[in-house]
C-alpha positions in Angstrom: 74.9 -0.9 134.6 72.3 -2.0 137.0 69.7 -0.1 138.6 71.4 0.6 142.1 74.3 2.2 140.0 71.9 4.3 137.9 70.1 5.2 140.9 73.8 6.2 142.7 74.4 8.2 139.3 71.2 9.8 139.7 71.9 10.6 143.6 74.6 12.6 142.4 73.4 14.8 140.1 70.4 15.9 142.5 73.3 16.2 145.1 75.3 18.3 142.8 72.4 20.4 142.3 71.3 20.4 145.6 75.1 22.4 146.3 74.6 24.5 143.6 70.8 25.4 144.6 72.2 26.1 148.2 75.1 28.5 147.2 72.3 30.8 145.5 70.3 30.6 148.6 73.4 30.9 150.8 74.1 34.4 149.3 71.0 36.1 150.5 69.5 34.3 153.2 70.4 32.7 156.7 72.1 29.2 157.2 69.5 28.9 160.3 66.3 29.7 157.8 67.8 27.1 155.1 67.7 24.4 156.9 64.3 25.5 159.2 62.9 25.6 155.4 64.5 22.1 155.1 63.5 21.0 157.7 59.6 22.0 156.8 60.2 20.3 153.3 60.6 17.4 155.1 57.4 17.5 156.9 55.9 18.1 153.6 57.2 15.1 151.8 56.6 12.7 154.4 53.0 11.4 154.0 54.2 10.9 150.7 57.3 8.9 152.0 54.8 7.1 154.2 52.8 6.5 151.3 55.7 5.0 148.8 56.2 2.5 151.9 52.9 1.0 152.1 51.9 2.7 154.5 53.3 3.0 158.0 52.6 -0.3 159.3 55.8 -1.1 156.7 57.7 0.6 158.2 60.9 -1.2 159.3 62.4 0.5 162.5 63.5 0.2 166.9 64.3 2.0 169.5 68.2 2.1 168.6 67.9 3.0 165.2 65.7 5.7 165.8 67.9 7.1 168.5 70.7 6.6 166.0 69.0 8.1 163.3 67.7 11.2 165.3 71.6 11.7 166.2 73.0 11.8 162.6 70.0 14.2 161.4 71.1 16.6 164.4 74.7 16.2 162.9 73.6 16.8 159.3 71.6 19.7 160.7 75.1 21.4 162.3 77.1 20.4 159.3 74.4 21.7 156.9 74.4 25.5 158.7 78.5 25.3 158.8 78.4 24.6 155.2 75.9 26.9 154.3 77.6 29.7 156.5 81.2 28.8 154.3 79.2 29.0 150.7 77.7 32.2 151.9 79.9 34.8 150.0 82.3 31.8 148.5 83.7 32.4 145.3 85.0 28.7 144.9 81.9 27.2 145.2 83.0 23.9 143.3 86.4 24.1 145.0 84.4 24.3 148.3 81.6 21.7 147.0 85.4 18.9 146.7 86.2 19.8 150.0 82.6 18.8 150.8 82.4 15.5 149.1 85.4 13.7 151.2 82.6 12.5 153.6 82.7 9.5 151.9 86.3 9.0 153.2 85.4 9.6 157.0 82.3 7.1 156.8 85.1 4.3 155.2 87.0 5.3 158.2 84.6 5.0 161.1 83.4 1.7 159.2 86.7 0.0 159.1 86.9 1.1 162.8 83.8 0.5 164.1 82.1 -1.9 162.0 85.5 -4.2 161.1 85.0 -3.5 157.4 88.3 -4.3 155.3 90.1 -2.2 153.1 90.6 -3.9 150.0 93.4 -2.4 147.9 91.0 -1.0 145.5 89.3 0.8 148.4 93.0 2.0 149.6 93.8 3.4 146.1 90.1 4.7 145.2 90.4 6.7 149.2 93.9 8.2 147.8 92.2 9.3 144.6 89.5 10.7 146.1 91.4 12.7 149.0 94.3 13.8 146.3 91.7 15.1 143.8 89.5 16.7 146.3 92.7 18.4 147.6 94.0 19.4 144.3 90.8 20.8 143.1 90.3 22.6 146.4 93.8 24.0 147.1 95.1 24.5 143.8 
């Protein structure tokens, strides 16, 4: 295994956590205050970030990708507060949690559409997998 796939493995674990962490949280407090107190975790870790970098001279970045970036964390930041509103009071947390995980799928989708990536047959049959299990352990 090498250390990209050890640091995927890693990923998620923390992610799994993460879920788990947030369905405690979801329970007794509000999906807007989560992800303000996200959001000012954030601003805490960054010197830190910066830091790990090298400092922010570099810093890699331009005017697109910024704009492109500030877009997907306003997206994460809707799709955190739905989620956090549907673990609130969920008693399928890890059913809900499957449901959660197909993102994967969409972003295959958008990248075969948008960004001409092919779909090898492994990728075909690993998207089935992952959509039929999610279902399964979801629905059933």
């Amino acid at each position: 295994m090498n250390n990209s796939s050890a640091l995927l493995i890693l990923c998620v674990f923390i992610w799994g956590l993460t879920t788990f962490m947030q369905k405690l949280s979801a329970d007794k407090m509000s999906p807007m205050l989560m992800q303000i107190i996200i959001g000012i975790a954030f601003f805490i870790a960054t010197p830190f970030i910066i830091r790990l970098q090298g400092g922010i001279g570099n810093l890699k970045w331009n005017a697109v990708s910024v704009a492109l970036t500030f877009g997907a964390a306003f997206l994460s930041i809707t799709a955190n507060i739905i989620m956090y509103t549907a673990l609130s009071n969920n008693k399928h947390t890890g059913a809900s949690a499957m449901l959660i995980s197909l993102y994967p799928a969409v972003t295959l989708i958008l990248s075969a559409i948008f960004l001409h990536e092919q779909f090898s047959f492994g990728k075909i049959v690993g998207f089935l997998v992952m959509v039929g299990g999610a279902c399964l352990l979801t629905f059933c």
